[in-house]
C-alpha positions in Angstrom: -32.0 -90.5 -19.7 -35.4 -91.3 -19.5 -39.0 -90.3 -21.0 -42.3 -91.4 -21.2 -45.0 -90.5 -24.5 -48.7 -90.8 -23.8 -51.3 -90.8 -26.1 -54.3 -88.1 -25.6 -56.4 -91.0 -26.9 -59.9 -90.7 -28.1 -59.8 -89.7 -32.3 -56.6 -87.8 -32.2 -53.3 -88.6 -32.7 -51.5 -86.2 -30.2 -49.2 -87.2 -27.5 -47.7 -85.7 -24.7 -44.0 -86.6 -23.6 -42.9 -85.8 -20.0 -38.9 -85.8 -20.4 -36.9 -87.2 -17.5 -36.0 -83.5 -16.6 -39.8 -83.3 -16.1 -40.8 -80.9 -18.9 -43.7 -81.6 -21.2 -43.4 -81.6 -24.6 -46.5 -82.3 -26.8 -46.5 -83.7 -30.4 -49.2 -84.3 -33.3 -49.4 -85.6 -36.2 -50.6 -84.4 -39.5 -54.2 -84.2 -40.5 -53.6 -86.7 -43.3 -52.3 -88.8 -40.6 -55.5 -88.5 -38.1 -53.7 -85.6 -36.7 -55.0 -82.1 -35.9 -51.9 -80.2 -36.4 -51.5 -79.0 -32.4 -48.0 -79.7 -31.8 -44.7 -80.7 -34.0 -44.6 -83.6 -36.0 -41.9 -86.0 -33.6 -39.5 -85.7 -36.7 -39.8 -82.1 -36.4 -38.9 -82.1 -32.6 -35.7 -84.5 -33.9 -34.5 -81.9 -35.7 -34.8 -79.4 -33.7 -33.6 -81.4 -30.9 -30.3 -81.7 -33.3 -30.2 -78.4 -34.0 -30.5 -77.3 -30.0 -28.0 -79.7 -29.6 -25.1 -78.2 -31.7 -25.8 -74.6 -31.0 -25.3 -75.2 -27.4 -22.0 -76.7 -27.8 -20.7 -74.1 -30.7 -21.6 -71.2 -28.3 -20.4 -73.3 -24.6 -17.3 -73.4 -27.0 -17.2 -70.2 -27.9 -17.6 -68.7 -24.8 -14.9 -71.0 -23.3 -12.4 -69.6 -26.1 -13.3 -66.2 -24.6 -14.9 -65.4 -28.3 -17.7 -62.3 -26.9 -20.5 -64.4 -28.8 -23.7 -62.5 -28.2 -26.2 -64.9 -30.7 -26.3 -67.7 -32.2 -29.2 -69.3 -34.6 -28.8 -72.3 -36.6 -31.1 -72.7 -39.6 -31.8 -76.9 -40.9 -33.1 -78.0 -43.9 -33.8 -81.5 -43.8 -34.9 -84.4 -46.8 -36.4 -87.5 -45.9 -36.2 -91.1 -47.4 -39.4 -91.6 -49.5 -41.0 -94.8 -48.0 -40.5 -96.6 -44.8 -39.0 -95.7 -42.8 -38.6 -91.9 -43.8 -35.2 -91.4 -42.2 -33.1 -88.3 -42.6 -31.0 -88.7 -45.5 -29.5 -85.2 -45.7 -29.4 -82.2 -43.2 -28.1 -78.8 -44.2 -27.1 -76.8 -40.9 -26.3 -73.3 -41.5 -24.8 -71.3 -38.5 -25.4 -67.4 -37.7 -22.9 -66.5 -35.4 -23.2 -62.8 -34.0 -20.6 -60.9 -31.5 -17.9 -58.7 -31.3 -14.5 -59.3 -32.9 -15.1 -63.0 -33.3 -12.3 -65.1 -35.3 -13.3 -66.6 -37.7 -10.8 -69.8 -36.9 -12.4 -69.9 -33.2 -15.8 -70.1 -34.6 -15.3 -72.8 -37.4 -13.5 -74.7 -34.7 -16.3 -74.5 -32.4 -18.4 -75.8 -34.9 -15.9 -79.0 -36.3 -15.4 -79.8 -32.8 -19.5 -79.9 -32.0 -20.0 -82.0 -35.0 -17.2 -85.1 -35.1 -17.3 -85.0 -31.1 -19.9 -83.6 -29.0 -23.3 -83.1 -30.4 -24.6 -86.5 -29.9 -27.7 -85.4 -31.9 -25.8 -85.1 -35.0 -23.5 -87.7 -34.8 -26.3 -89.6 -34.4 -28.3 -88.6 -37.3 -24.9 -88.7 -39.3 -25.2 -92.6 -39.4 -28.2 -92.3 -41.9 -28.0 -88.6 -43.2 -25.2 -87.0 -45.4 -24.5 -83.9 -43.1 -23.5 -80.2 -44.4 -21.9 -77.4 -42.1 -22.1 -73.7 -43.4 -21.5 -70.6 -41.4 -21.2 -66.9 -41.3 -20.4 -64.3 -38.5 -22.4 -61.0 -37.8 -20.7 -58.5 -36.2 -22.4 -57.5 -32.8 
């Protein structure tokens, strides 16, 4: 996997990444910061990146279990370390699983197995941040 962030140099502090896959993703920082606010903050992206991450495995594993999963939205709250460097130190993820005639065993299977073995994201972020899984289905 590869990626390369340029900075939009002059007085700003925005930069654009061009992942390996060849999409652009741009990213600012805040206007305390020298930023203008035009894009997420990289920390942001992180997150979300974390949260894209386990969604797509809880619903590739869904849909593999033959659950009829028709949504699925995962909500973070996230608090930071307060000086240097402002890691993650706890991440709240809270699953909305919608479909018809789900069980409930398939989906908090789906989501165990995305967090202690496939979401590289959060395993990831799990080294520095105490990590909490809640869920609830909504019935298509």
């Amino acid at each position: 996997m590869e990626c390369v962030v340029k900075w939009a140099g002059g007085d700003s502090m925005t930069f654009l990444a061009e992942t390996g896959s060849g999409h652009l993703v741009g990213m600012d920082g805040a206007p305390e910061a020298g930023g203008r606010n035009l894009a997420p903050r990289p920390m942001e992206l992180m997150l979300a990146g974390a949260g894209g991450c386990t969604a797509f495995d809880v619903v590739l594993i869904l849909k593999r279990s033959r659950q009829d999963v028709v949504d699925c939205a995962v909500s973070l709250k996230a608090d930071r370390a307060e000086t240097d460097p402002k890691v993650f130190t706890r991440i709240a993820f809270h699953y909305t699983v919608k479909g018809r005639n789900l069980k409930p065993d398939s989906v908090e299977r789906a989501i165990k197995l995305s967090y202690e073995k496939y979401c590289s994201a959060t395993i990831m972020l799990g080294k520095t941040a105490e990590i909490e899984h809640t869920w609830e289905i909504v019935e298509a």
